[in-house]
MARSE-14773 format. One record per residue (C-alpha): residue in three letters; x, y, z. Coordinates in steps of 0.5 Angstrom, whole numbers. Example, Ala and Ser with C-alpha at 12.3 -4.5 7.8 and 13.67 -1.06 7.14 Angstrom:
2
 res    px    py    pz
 ALA    25    -9    16
 SER    27    -2    14
//
This chain:
444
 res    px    py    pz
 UNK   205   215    49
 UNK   205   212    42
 UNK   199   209    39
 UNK   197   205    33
 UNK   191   205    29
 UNK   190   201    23
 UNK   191   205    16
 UNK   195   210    19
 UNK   202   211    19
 UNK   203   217    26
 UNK   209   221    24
 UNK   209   226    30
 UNK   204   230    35
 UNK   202   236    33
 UNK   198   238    39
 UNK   195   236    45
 UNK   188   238    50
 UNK   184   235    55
 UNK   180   231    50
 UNK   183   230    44
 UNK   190   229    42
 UNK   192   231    34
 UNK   197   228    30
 UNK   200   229    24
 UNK   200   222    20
 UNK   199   218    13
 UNK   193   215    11
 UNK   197   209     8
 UNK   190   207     4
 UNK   192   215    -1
 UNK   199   216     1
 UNK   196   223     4
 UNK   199   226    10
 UNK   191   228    14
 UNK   191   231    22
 UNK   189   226    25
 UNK   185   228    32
 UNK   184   221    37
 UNK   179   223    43
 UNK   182   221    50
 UNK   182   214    51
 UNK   178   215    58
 UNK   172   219    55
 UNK   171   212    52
 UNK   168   210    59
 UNK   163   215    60
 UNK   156   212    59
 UNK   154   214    52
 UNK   160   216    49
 UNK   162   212    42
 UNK   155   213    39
 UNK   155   221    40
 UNK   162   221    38
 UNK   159   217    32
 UNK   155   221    31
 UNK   157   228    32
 UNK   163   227    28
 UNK   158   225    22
 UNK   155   231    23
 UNK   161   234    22
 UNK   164   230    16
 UNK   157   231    12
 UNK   158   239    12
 UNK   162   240     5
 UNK   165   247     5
 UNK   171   251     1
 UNK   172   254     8
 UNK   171   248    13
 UNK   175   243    15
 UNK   175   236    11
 UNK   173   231    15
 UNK   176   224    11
 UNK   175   219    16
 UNK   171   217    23
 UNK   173   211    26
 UNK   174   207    33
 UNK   179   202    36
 UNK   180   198    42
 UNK   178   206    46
 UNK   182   210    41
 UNK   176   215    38
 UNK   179   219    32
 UNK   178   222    26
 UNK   183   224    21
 UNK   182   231    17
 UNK   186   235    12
 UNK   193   238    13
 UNK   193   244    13
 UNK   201   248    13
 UNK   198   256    12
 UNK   200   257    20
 UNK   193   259    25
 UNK   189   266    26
 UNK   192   266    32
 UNK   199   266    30
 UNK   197   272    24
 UNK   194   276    30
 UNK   200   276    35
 UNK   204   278    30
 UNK   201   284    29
 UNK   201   283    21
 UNK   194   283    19
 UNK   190   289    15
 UNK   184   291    15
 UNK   182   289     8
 UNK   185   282    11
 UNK   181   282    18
 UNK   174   282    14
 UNK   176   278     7
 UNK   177   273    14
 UNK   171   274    16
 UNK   167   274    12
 UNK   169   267     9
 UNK   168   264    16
 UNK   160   268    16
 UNK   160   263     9
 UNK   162   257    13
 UNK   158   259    18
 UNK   152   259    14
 UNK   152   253    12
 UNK   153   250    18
 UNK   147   253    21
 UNK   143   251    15
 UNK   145   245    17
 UNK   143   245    24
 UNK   151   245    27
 UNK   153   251    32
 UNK   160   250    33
 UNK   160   253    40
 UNK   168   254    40
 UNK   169   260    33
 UNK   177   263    36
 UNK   183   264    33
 UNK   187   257    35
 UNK   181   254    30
 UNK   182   258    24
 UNK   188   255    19
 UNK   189   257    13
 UNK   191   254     6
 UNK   199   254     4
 UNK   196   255    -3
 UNK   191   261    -2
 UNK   191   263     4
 UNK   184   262     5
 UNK   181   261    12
 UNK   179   254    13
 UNK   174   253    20
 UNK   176   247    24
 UNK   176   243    32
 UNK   168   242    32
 UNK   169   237    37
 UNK   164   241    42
 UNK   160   243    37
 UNK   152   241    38
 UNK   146   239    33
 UNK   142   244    34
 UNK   136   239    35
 UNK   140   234    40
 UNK   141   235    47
 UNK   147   231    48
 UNK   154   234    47
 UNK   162   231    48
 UNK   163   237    51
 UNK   158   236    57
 UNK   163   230    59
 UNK   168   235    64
 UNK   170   241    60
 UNK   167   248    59
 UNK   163   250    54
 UNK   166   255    49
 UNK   172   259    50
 UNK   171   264    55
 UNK   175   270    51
 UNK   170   269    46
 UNK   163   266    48
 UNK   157   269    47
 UNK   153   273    52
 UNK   147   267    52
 UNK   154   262    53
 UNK   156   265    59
 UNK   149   265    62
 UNK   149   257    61
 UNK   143   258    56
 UNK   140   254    50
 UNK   145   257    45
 UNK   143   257    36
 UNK   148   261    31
 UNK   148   267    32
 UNK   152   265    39
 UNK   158   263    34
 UNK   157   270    30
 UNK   158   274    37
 UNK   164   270    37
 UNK   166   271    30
 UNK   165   279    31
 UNK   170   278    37
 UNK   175   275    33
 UNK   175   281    28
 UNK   175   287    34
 UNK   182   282    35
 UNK   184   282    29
 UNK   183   290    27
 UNK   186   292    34
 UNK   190   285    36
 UNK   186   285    42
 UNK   180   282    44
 UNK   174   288    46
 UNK   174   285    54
 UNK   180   283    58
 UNK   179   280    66
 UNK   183   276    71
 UNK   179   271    72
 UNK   173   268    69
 UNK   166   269    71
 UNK   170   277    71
 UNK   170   276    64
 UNK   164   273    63
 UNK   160   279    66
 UNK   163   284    62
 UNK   161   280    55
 UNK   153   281    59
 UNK   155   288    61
 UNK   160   292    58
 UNK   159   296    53
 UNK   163   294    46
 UNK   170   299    46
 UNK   170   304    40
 UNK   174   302    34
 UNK   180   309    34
 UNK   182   313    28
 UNK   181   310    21
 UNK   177   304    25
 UNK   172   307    27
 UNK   169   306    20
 UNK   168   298    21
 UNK   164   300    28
 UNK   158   299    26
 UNK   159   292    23
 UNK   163   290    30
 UNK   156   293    33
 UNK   151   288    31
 UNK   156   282    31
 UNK   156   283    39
 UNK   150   285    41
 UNK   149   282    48
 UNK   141   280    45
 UNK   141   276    40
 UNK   134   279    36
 UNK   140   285    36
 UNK   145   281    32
 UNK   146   280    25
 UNK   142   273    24
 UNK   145   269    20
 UNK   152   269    15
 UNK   149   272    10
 UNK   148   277    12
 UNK   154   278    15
 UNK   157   277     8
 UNK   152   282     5
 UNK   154   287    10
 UNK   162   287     9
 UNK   160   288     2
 UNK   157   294     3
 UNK   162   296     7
 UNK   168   296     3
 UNK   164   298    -3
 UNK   161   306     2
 UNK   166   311     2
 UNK   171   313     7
 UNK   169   318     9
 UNK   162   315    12
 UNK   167   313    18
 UNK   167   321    20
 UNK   160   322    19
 UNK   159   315    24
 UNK   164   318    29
 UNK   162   326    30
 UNK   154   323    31
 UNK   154   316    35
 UNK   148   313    35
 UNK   146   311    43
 UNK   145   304    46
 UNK   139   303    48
 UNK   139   298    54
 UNK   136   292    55
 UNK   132   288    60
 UNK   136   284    65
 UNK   136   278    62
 UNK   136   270    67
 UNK   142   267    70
 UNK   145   275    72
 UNK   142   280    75
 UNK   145   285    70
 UNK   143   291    66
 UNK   145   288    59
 UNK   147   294    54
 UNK   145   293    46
 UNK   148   294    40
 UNK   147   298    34
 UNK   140   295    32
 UNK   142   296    24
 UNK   149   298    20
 UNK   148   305    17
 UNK   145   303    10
 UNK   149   307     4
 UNK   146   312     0
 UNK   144   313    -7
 UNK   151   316    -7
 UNK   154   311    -5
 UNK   151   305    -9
 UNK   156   307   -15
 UNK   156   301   -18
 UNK   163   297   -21
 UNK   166   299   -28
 UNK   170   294   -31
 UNK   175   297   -35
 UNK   181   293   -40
 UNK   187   298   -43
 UNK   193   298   -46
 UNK   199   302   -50
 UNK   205   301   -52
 UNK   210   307   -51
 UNK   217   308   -56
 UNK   223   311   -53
 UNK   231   311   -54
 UNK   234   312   -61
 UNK   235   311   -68
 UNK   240   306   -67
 UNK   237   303   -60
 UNK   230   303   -60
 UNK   226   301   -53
 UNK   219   297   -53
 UNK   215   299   -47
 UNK   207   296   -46
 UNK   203   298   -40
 UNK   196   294   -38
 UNK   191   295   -34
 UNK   185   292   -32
 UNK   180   291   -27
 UNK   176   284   -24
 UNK   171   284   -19
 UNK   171   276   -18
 UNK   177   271   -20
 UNK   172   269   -26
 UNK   173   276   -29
 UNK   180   275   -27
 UNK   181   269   -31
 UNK   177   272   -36
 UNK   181   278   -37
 UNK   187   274   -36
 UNK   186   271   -43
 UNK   185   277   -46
 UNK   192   280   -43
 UNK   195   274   -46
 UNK   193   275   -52
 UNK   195   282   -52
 UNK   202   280   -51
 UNK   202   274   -56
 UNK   200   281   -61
 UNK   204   285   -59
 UNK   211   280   -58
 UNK   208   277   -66
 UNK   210   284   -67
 UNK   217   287   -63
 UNK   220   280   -62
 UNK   226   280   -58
 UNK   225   288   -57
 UNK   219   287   -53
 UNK   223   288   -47
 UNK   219   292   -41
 UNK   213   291   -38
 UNK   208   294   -33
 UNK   201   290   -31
 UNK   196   294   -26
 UNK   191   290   -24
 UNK   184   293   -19
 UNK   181   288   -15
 UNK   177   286   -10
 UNK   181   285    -4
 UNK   178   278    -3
 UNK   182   276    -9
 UNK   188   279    -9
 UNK   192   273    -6
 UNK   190   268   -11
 UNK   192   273   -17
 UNK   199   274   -13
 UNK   199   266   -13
 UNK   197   266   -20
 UNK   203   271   -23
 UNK   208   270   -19
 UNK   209   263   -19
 UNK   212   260   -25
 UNK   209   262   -32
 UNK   208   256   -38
 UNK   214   257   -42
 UNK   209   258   -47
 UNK   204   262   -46
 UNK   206   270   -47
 UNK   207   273   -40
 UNK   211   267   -39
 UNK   215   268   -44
 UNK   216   276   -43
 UNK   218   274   -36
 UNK   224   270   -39
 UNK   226   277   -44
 UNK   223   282   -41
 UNK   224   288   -35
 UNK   216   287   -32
 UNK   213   289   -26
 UNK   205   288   -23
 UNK   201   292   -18
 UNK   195   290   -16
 UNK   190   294   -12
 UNK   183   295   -10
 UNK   178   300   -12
 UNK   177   304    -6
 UNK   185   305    -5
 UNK   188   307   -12
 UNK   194   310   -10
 UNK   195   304    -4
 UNK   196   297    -6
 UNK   202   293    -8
 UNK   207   293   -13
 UNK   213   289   -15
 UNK   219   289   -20
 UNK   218   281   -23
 UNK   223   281   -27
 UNK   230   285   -29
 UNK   231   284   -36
 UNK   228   277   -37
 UNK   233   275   -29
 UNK   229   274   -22
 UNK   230   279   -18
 UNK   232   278   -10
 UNK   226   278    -5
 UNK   229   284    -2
 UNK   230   288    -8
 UNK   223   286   -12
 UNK   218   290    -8
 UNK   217   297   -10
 UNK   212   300    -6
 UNK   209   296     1
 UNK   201   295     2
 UNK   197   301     6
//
């Protein structure tokens, strides 16, 4: 069925439910392509409709977020209720989980920017109520993770929703315990369904599986969370608190969330192994209305690091250049690293870097013909550095001058991992190198 709506030129079906159809079309007004998601024409019928939808898709437009979904229009014609949002072209979560090519260090940079999201949100009085991997997409040009679909999302203090016209609150693979029971739900409904995904996305399956759904739901009320195997186990403790079945158990906000990855990534490994010979028991929790279960609870806290382990960042900046070959041929090699902790310190240090290689061609010229750049940082930044230098350079500034002469490589990697990380041959002699011949040494 095609329709028309004023100011929009639709160009193709992106996707289709059983509430809301999404397209990919043109706002005509900026030449801009917008996802543009139409409500289906029979909810506008339902009594009340087109001022909660007015309403709700408001209260979603007003939250302004690097992390969630813009909203650039909410509007109505003839029964047509629709919004238009960004176009975003960096596939969704659930493509990346199904393919099996997420790490760990990817799994939890994800998280942790959906908890920044989601904390906005709950400060705002929205509970999405639908955190799953088919609603993370990412951008084309970052790979940040971006939240969308609110349409079932509620104010926190209204009582009507779009979803209590003939459709299932939530999704059951990843609903909180208290959303399974039919109960009043808050923020911390959201953050039990975000730990779900992260289970998922370390192990590429989600932590409870049945046949049907009342089976399932049973098990996000009872069942204990699985225990994460081998190198995993260290992120147990976060997984844990994200899914304990009473929400005084669980993490309360994304703040906290954010604050505990943190401290994760920055413990040791060897933390894991201590957690893992010593588990700390579950202690049980009264059963609670709607099913007469026993209801497991989680860790209470995440294991607070230690002195030892509160060993602060120590930014570092170096450079030396090497001299080889002979009398007749000499060869001018400069290796660089430096550290950055933030993309602020990186452009930072990037500036520094640059004027380094400006000193250091003013000296050898046309001879200056290998170079090495390593750089240690935190893994969150590590796809915006990628991006930076591996796109086309300015054809006059140092690096990209290098690369037009030079043999130059770039590793990046984290402080926790020195000896992992990536590294890739960027130019041979001043030529582009074949994709297949450029990587030098895989992440781990």
């Amino acid at each position: 069925m095609s329709i028309e709506l004023p100011g929009y030129k639709i160009s193709r079906e992106l996707g289709k439910g059983g509430m809301a159809t999404v397209y990919l079309a043109i706002q005509i007004s900026f030449g801009r392509e917008v996802a543009l998601k139409v409500m289906a024409p029979h909810l506008a019928a339902e009594p009340g409709f087109p001022e909660r939808f007015n309403s709700e898709a408001r209260m979603v437009a007003a939250l302004s977020h690097p992390h969630i979904v813009t909203v650039y229009d909410v509007a109505s014609h003839n029964n047509y209720h629709y919004l238009a949002m960004e176009y975003h072209t960096g596939g969704d979560l659930s493509s990346r989980i199904s393919s099996g090519g997420l790490t760990p260090y990817e799994a939890l940079r994800i998280t942790r920017q959906l908890a920044d999201a989601l904390g906005l949100a709950h400060s705002k009085g929205v509970v999405h109520r639908d955190i799953k991997p088919d609603n993370v997409l990412f951008r084309a040009h970052n790979d940040d993770a971006i939240l969308t679909d609110f349409g079932i999302a509620r104010d926190m203090g209204a009582e009507s929703n779009l979803t209590q016209i003939g459709s299932t609150v939530g999704t059951p693979k990843y609903m909180s315990p208290e959303q399974a029971r039919g109960l009043k739900v808050d923020g911390r409904a959201d953050l039990y369904s975000l730990g779900i995904m992260l289970f998922e996305m370390l192990t590429g399956k989600p932590p409870f599986s049945a046949p049907d759904t009342i089976s399932l739901a049973i098990k996000h009320c009872q069942e204990p969370v699985p225990r994460l195997q081998g190198d995993l186990s260290r992120y147990q403790g976060l997984i844990d608190k994200l899914l304990a079945k009473d929400v005084k158990n669980r993490f309360q906000n994304g703040t906290e969330v954010m604050t505990a990855i943190d401290n994760l990534l920055r413990a040791p490994v060897q933390r894991a192994a201590a957690q893992q010979a010593h588990p700390q028991p579950q202690p049980v929790s009264k059963p609670a209305a709607g099913l007469s279960l026993g209801v497991p609870s989680a860790l209470e806290s995440l294991t607070p690091p230690t002195e030892a382990e509160k060993k602060p960042y120590e930014p570092f900046f170096k450079f030396d250049e090497q001299i080889g070959g002979n009398f007749f041929f000499r060869k001018y090699i400069y290796t660089l690293s430096f550290s950055c902790d933030d993309y602020e310190e990186f452009k930072e240090k990037r500036e520094r870097m640059h004027r380094k290689l400006r000193d250091w061609m003013s000296m050898r010229g046309k001879k200056a013909g290998e170079l090495h750049v390593t750089i240690q940082a935190h893994p969150w930044i590590h796809a915006r550095i990628w991006e930076v230098l591996t796109d086309d350079q300015p054809y006059d500034s140092p690096f990209g001058m290098l690369l037009e002469q030079a043999t130059v490589t770039l590793k990046i990697f984290d402080e926790l991992q020195p000896q992992a990380g990536k590294k890739i041959l960027l130019r041979d002699k001043g030529k582009k190198v074949p994709e297949d011949k450029a990587e030098i040494l895989e992440q781990s």
